[in-house]
C-alpha positions as CSV (number, residue, x, y, z in Angstrom):
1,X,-26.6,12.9,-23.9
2,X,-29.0,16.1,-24.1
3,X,-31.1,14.1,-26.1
4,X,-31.3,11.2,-24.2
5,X,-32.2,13.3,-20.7
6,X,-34.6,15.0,-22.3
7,X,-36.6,12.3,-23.6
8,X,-36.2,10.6,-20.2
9,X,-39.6,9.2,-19.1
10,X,-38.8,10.1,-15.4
11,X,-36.1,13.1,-15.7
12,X,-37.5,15.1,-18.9
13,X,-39.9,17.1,-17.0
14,X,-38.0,17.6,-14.4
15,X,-34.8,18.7,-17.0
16,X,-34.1,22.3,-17.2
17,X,-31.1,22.1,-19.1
18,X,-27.8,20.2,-20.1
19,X,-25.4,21.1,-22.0
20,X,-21.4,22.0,-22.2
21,X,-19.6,24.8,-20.0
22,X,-18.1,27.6,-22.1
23,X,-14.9,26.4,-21.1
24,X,-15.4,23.0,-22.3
25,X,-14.1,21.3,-18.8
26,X,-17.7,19.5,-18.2
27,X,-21.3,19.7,-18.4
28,X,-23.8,21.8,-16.1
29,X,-27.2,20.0,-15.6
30,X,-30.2,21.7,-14.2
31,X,-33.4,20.1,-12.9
32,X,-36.3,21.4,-11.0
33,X,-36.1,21.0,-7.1
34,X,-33.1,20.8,-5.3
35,X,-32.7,16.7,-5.8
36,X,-29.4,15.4,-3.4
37,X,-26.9,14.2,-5.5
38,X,-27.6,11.1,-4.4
39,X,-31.1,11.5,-6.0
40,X,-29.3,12.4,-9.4
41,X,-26.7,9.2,-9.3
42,X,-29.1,6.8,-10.6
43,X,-29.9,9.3,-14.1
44,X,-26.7,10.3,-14.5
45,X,-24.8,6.7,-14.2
46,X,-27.7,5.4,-16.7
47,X,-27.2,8.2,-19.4
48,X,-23.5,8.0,-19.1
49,X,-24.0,4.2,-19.3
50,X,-26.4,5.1,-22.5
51,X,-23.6,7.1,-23.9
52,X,-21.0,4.8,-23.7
53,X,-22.8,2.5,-25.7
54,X,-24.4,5.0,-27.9
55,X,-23.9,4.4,-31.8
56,X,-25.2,6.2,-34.7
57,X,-25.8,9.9,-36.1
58,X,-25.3,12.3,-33.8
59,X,-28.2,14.4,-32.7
60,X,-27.9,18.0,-33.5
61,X,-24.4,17.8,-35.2
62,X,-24.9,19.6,-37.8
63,X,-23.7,23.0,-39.2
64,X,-27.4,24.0,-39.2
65,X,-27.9,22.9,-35.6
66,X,-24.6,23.5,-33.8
67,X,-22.1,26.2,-34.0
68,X,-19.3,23.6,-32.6
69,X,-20.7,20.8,-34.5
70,X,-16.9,19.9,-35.7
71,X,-16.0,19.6,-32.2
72,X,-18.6,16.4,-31.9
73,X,-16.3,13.3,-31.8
74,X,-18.6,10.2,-30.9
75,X,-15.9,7.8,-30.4
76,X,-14.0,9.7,-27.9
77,X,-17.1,10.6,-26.5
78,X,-17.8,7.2,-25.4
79,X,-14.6,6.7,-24.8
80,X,-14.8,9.6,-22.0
81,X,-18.6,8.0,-20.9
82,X,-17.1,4.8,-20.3
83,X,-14.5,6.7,-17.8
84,X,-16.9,7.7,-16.1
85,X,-19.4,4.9,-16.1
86,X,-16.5,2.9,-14.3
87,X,-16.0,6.2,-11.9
88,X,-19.3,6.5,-11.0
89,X,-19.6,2.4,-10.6
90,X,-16.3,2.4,-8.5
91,X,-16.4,5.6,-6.7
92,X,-16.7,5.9,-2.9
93,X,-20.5,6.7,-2.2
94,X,-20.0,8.7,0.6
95,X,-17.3,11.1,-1.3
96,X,-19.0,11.9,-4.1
97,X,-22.5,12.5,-2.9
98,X,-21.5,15.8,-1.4
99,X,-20.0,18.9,-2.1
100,X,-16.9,20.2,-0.1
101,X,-18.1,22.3,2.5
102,X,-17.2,25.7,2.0
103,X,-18.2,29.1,3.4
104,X,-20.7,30.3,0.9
105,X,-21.0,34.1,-0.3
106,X,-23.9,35.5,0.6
107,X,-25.2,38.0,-1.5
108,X,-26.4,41.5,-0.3
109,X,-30.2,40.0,-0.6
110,X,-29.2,37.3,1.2
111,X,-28.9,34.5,-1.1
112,X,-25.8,32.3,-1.0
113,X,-23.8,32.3,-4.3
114,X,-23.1,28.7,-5.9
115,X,-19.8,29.0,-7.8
116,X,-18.4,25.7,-9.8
C-alpha cells in the first residue's frame, strides 16, 4: 500500500507518510495540506481497491528491509482490503466524512491537540 501511494501520479507529492501504528490497530497517513476527508476518499478507496487485488512479491518484505517483515501476510491482507473496499463502497457518506466532534485540547501555545 505504501508503495502504491507513493508512486501515485496525483498523491505522491502530496504523501508525507503511510505506514502502520505501533499498536498495529491501523494505518496513519499524512499528506500535505489539510485535504477534507472527503478529498482523501477517492485515493484511499482506489489503493485499497489496488490492494485487494494486489498479487506478487511484496515490496519491502524482507529481513534486510523490514524488521516485522514475518508479520507481512498478503492474503490476509487483501482479504482485510476487500473489507474495506466494500466499507468504503457501502458506507454512509455523510458519517464517515467527518470526525466526531469533540472538545479539542488546546495546548499552552495554543494549538489544538489531535489524538487518534
Amino acid at each position: 500500500m505504501a508503495t502504491y501511494l507513493r508512486n501515485h501520479p496525483t498523491w505522491k507529492d502530496e504523501l508525507v507518510y503511510w505506514g502502520p501504528m505501533g499498536c498495529l490497530t491501523g494505518f496513519y497517513i499524512i499528506v500535505k495540506g489539510r485535504p477534507a476527508a472527503s478529498e482523501m476518499y477517492p485515493i484511499m478507496l482506489e489503493a485499497f481497491q489496488h490492494m485487494s487485488a494486489f498479487e506478487g512479491q511484496v515490496p519491502g518484505a524482507t529481513p534486510a528491509n523490514c524488521g516485522n517483515y514475518l508479520m507481512h501476510d498478503l492474503p490476509m491482507a487483501r482479504w482485510e482490503a476487500a473489507r474495506y473496499v466494500e466499507y468504503l463502497t457501502n458506507a454512509d457518506k455523510t458519517m464517515i466524512f467527518e470526525y466526531p466532534k469533540t472538545e479539542r485540547l488546546q495546548l499552552e501555545d495554543g494549538q489544538e491537540f489531535f489524538d487518534s
